[in-house]
C-alpha positions, 0 to 999 in steps of 0.5 A: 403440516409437514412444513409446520413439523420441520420448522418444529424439528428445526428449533428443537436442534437449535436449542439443543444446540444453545444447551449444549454449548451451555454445558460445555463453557470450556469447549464453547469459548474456545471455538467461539472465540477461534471462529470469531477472530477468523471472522472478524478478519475476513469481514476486515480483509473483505472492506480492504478487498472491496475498496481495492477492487472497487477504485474509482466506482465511485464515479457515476459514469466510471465505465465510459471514463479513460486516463490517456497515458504517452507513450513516447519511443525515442531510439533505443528507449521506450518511455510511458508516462501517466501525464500528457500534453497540455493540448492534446485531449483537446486536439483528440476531441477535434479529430475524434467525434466519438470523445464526447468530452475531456477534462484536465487535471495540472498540479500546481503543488503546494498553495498558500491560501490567505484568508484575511490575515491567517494563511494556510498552506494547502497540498494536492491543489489542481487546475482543472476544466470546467468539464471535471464534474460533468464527467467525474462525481462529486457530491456539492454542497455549495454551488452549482457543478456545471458552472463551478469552473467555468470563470477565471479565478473560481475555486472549488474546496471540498468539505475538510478545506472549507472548514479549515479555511473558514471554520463554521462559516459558509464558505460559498463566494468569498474570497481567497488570496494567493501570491499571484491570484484572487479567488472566488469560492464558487463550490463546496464539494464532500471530501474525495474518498480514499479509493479514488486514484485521484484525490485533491483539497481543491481545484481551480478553473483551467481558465485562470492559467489561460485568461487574458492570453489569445486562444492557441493557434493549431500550430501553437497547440500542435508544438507542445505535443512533445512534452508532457505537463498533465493529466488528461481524461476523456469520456466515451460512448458506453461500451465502445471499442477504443481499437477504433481511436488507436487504428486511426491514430496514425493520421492524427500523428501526421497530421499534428506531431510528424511535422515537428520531428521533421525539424528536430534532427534527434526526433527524427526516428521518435513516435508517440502514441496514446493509451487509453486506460479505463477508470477502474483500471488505473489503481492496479495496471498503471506501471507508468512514470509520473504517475499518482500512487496506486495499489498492488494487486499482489499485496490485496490479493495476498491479504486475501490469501491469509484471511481464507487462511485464518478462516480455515484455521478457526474451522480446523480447531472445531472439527479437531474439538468436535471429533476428540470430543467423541468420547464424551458425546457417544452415550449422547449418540447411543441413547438418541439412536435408541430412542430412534433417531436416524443417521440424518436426524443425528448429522442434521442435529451435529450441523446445528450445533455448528451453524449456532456457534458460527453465527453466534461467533459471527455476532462476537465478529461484528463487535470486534471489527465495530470496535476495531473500525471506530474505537482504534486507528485501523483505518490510519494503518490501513490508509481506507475510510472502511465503515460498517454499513450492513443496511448500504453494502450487500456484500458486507450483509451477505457476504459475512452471513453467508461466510459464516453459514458456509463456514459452519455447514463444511466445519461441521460435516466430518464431526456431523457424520463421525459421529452419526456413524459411530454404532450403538453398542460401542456408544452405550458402552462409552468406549469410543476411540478414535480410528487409525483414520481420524486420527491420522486427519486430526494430525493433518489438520494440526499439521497444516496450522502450524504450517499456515502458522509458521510459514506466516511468521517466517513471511514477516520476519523477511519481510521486516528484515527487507524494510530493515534493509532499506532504511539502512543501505547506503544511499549514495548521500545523507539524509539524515538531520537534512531540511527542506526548505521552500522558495516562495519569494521571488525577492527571497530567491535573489538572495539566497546565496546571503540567506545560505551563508547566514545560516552556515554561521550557526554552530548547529548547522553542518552545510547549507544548499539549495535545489530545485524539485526537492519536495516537502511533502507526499500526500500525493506525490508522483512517482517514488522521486525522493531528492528531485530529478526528472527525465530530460531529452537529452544529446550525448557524446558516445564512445565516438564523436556521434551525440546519442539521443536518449531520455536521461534522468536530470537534476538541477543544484545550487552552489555546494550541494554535492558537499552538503549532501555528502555525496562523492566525486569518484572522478573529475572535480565539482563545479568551481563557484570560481569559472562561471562556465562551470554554473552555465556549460558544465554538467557532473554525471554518475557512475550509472551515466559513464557505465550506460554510455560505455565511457572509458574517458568520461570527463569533457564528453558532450551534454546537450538540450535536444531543442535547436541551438541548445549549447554545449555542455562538458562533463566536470565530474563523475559521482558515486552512484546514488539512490535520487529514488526509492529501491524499487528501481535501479539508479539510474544514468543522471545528470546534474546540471547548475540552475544558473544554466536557466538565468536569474536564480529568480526563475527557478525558486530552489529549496534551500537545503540545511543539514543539521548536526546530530542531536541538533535538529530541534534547536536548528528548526527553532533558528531557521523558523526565527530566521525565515521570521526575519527573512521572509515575513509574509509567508509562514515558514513550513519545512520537510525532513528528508528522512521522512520523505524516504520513509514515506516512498516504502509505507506501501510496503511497511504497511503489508509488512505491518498488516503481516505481523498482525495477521501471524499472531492472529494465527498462531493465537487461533493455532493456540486455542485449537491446541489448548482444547486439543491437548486438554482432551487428548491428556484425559483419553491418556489420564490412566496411561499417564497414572501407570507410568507414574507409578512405574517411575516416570518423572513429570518431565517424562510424562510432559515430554511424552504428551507434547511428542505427537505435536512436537513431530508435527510441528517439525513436519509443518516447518519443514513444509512452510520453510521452502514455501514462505522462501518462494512467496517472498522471493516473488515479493521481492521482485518489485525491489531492484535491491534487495537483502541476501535471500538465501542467508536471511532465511535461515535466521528468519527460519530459525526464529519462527521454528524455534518460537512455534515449538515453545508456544505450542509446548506452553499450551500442551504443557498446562494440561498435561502437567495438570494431569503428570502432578495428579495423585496417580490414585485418581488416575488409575481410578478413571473411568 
């Protein structure tokens, strides 16, 4: 029974509750619409946050799945890299019984795939072992996993290539055709989803590299311990202590690697050992060279921080609106306590009310993020695949249920028992004011809104003028209007030195060379490698006689490329097409080199391979430095040498690189397809545009710079609603007051400016609060740039502009109310109440 009278009880508030908010439309709309925008937010913010944090969990057997990382020491350097040796996985598991299996993944690049007569160029392609699927999951749709890359030439596809490939048609054994290969379709997996750290188009059997070649020798694996080619993964028992491996990890140092360092006089003082990181940790903790692109902690953790924000915000409207709202309720209040209402009865009443609009603030949520989700790009901006699947994700169910009750309960206690309290004689006399205490509260929630607000706007002023700052710093070259063009011929590449002066007789054509590592595309490129370059062991001649060993930052070129770039020679000479010592034993070095090695001299020093009977090479020239990666990290000490240094030019495939004039790059695109038409006719031409390739190594940044802004206007929008239902019940408690000062001669503008004076201070207040505040925030941002703009300037202008653009909004939303009442006939308002 008395089950039975609390339920009774229970509906009864609810649907005083659904009266009330139909009585007061106004009211309802804005805290409705407030509390659905915080949490259509925080339902975003938590599939950002659960995809993040979830990388890579995907993967059935993800808590016993390792990446081995090398981390080479090399006097004075240490280096670590996400790649491996080949051979080493498979020599760990020889000496460590407790690896239970290991697969390999090598990115070939970009692959041609020729279908028939059609061809398709494919990114993200790996050679992988026949291992892969046993230790990583991948739904099949055709085919059988554990045998899918055990033959040479097998291909697995997943579900997008398969249909581009071969549209509507079962894609299962048939055949594929490459420049050098045949393949045989043996899997059909579904597309890798986007939040696993290593995601591809289609792999290929690891045997297809190594068919028809004798099986390596230990020694043979044991020499390629010294460079890295891969990446490597091993599967462990379930929670076991990889301590173990790394204690016994010396012996297998002794036993493979010492012997080698023995012979090579600058490996002498070099070690190397392993690290082994678990699946679920590459995304967030891999600070490592060459390795696929990963998240930042920081950026998810900081989204986290503004969607609480935003929440906060949508609870403090309520409580403002709930608690002004006293005056209006408190005959309400005195009639019910009459009648014999208890204080708990009133507080369970008020509670009500405020779970009703948050839950159904939670409905008006749910059609906003479905609507954001599946009818616009968000997942494009966001770079996720999030769904809104109530029935398969708990957290989405309860965590957005339960967010919203949460929300409602704390948004609505202090209204719940100011109200409650509030004594009979002053409710039935409606002369409710509010206390020196609630107002004081009132003003410290308004306060802390603007300050959320504007210290989020100044936040992404800096963060825009930081991009801004980026695109437009010198570079060290030109990168605009620039063309790259792959190599895919061998017969193309022995005539490139024709190709390239063709090309320079076109008037649209500025300058044409060629290089090799010059990627066209950055689907899923390593590292933040912007016009190619990779670390080599190098010998160099120090400020004495003495080579130093050391690992150098190495580029290789063609003919006139210091030109076609627009670089600059500070020192020296370029290389002379007329010394042919210059393309095989000289080298060009950066200011970054010459300061690094303490030059004072640097033209002549010696350059040399770390290999045994390497040749000499002398220093030609010295260039101004350049950004060869992106702003997040220094220039570094680089060294360009000449491709011809390796043989025929066939060896290497360069790109051809063409810098288009201003204006022109359209009708130079159509020539050089026309061209390649000519030149190259079994390949389809395809390029890449450097400049986007530059954009691309800062969208992590665009992106939080991007999701930064649109979270500001959600805040100062939700700020605005509080103040447009605040102001319009602070203006009526004022409405006689206002009358009087009419009749005794006050203008409008007096009368506006003595409303909006109280919210002017606290803006000001909440300003000066989130100024110093939104300075210190972007400061650590800062940190994972090596370049950065002037902090301490910028924030002022940036200041400025949020300062200035948070008083005018928060003077628009008081305005509308208090000029409604400043214009009234002062009759009206003298006749109040």
């Amino acid at each position: 029974m008395a089950e039975l009278v609390r339920t009774n009880l229970s509906m009864k508030n609810i649907t005083y509750a659904i009266r009330v908010l139909l009585r007061n439309k106004f009211y309802a709309f804005l805290n409705i619409f407030g509390l659905a925008i915080g949490l259509a937010v925080s339902i975003i913010i938590m599939l950002y946050v659960q995809s993040d944090y979830n990388f890579d969990k995907s993967h059935e057997q993800w808590d016993q799945l390792y990446r081995i990382e090398s981390k080479y020491f090399i006097p004075p350097k240490n280096d670590e890299f996400a790649l491996t040796p080949t051979t080493l996985a498979d020599l760990m598991q020889e000496e460590f019984p407790e690896i239970l299996s290991y697969t390999r993944f090598q990115n070939t690049g970009q692959i041609l795939f020729r279908i028939e007569d059609k061809n398709f160029y494919v990114d993200d392609v790996y050679l992988s072992d026949s291992s892969t699927f046993n230790m990583f999951t991948h739904k099949f749709l055709k085919g059988d996993p554990k045998t899918a890359l055990v033959e040479p030439n097998s291909l697995v596809l997943t579900k997008s290539t398969a249909e581009m490939l071969f549209g509507a048609q079962d894609a299962l054994g048939q055949i594929v055709k490459t420049d050098a290969n045949t393949f045989n379709v043996t899997g059909v997996i579904e597309d890798v989803p986007s939040n696993v750290h290593l995601r591809f188009n289609a792999l290929i059997s690891f045997t297809t590299a190594t068919s028809g070649q004798p099986a390596l020798t230990a020694q043979q694996k044991a020499n390629q311990l010294w460079n890295i080619a891969l990446y490597s993964y091993i599967k462990l028992p379930k929670n076991y202590d990889i301590n173990s491996i790394y204690q016994k990890f010396p012996a297998f140092y002794d036993k493979y690697m010492s012997p080698i360092t023995a012979q090579v006089p600058s490996l002498r003082e070099a070690s190397f050992s392993p690290r082994l990181v678990p699946l679920n940790e590459i995304h967030f903790n891999s600070q490592v060279q060459y390795d696929l692109p990963t998240g930042n902690k920081a950026y998810t953790n900081a989204f986290m921080a503004i969607g609480l924000f935003v929440l906060i915000l949508a609870s403090i409207n309520y409580m403002n609106l709930a608690t002004a709202r006293a005056t209006k309720r408190s005959k309400e209040v005195g009639i019910k306590k009459v009648l014999g209402s208890s204080k708990g009865k009133l507080v369970s009443q008020f509670l009500s009310e405020s779970i009703v609009i948050t839950l159904v603030s939670l409905l008006v949520a749910i059609l906003i993020v479905n609507l954001l989700i599946y009818g616009t790009d968000l997942n494009g901006l966001l770079n996720k695949e999030l769904t809104l699947d109530f029935m398969n994700n708990n957290l989405l169910l309860f965590g957005s249920l339960g967010t919203a009750i949460v929300l409602g309960i704390l948004s609505g206690l202090y209204p719940a028992f100011y109200l409650s309290t509030i004594s009979v004689l002053v409710a039935m006399k409606g002369s409710v004011k509010s206390g020196p205490r609630s107002l004081f509260l009132r003003k410290i929630l308004v306060g802390f809104q603007f300050f959320v607000s504007i210290g989020v706007v100044i936040s992404t002023l800096l963060m825009s003028n930081q991009i801004t700052f980026m695109r437009q710093k010198d570079i060290g070259f030109n990168k605009d209007n620039v063309i790259i063009i792959p190599t895919r011929d061998t017969l193309v590449s022995s005539r490139l030195k024709v190709i390239q002066n063709e090309l320079k007789q076109n008037p649209n054509i500025v300058d044409v060379t060629t290089a090799t590592g010059m990627n066209i595309t950055t689907s899923n490129a390593v590292g933040n490698r912007l016009i190619g370059g990779g670390r080599q062991l190098l010998l160099v001649q120090s400020t004495d006689t003495v080579m130093k060993t050391d690992t150098y930052n190495v580029m290789f070129t063609g003919e006139n490329y210091v030109n076609a770039m627009q670089m600059t020679i500070k020192e020296g000479r370029d290389f002379d097409e007329n010394i042919p010592t210059d393309l095989t034993n000289g080298a060009l070095v950066n200011e970054a080199m010459v300061e690094y090695m303490g030059w004072k001299n640097p033209i002549g020093k010696k350059i040399q391979n770390a290999g045994p009977n390497s040749p000499v090479l002398r220093v030609l020239g010295v260039i101004k430095d350049f950004h060869a990666f992106s702003l997040h990290v220094k220039v570094e000490p680089t060294v360009i040498f000449r491709y011809e240094r390796f043989g025929t030019i066939t060896q290497t495939r360069p790109s051809v690189v063409v810098h288009a004039k201003a204006g022109k790059l359209q009708q130079t695109l159509d020539y050089l397809e026309n061209k390649y038409a000519e030149v190259d006719p079994s390949h389809p031409f395809e390029f890449g545009l450097l400049d986007n390739q530059a954009e691309m190594l800062y969208r992590a940044d665009k992106k939080q710079s991007t999701l930064t802004a649109v979270l500001s206007y959600i805040c100062i929008l939700i700020s605005c609603l509080g103040l447009l239902g605040l102001s319009s019940y602070t203006t009526a408690t004022r409405i006689k007051e206002i009358g009087v000062r009419k009749v005794l001669g006050a203008t409008v503008a007096q009368l506006v400016f003595m409303v909006f004076k109280d919210i002017m201070i606290l803006v000001l207040v909440g300003f000066a609060v989130a100024a110093p505040v939104a300075y210190l925030l972007i400061e650590d941002w800062l940190q994972v740039f090596q370049y950065t703009m002037n902090l301490p300037t910028v924030i002022i202008g940036a200041a400025g502009v949020a300062g200035a653009l948070a008083l005018v909004i928060a003077f628009l939303t008081v305005s509308y109310h208090s000029l409604k009442a400043a214009n009234q006939n002062p009759v009206k308002a003298l006749r109040y109440e």
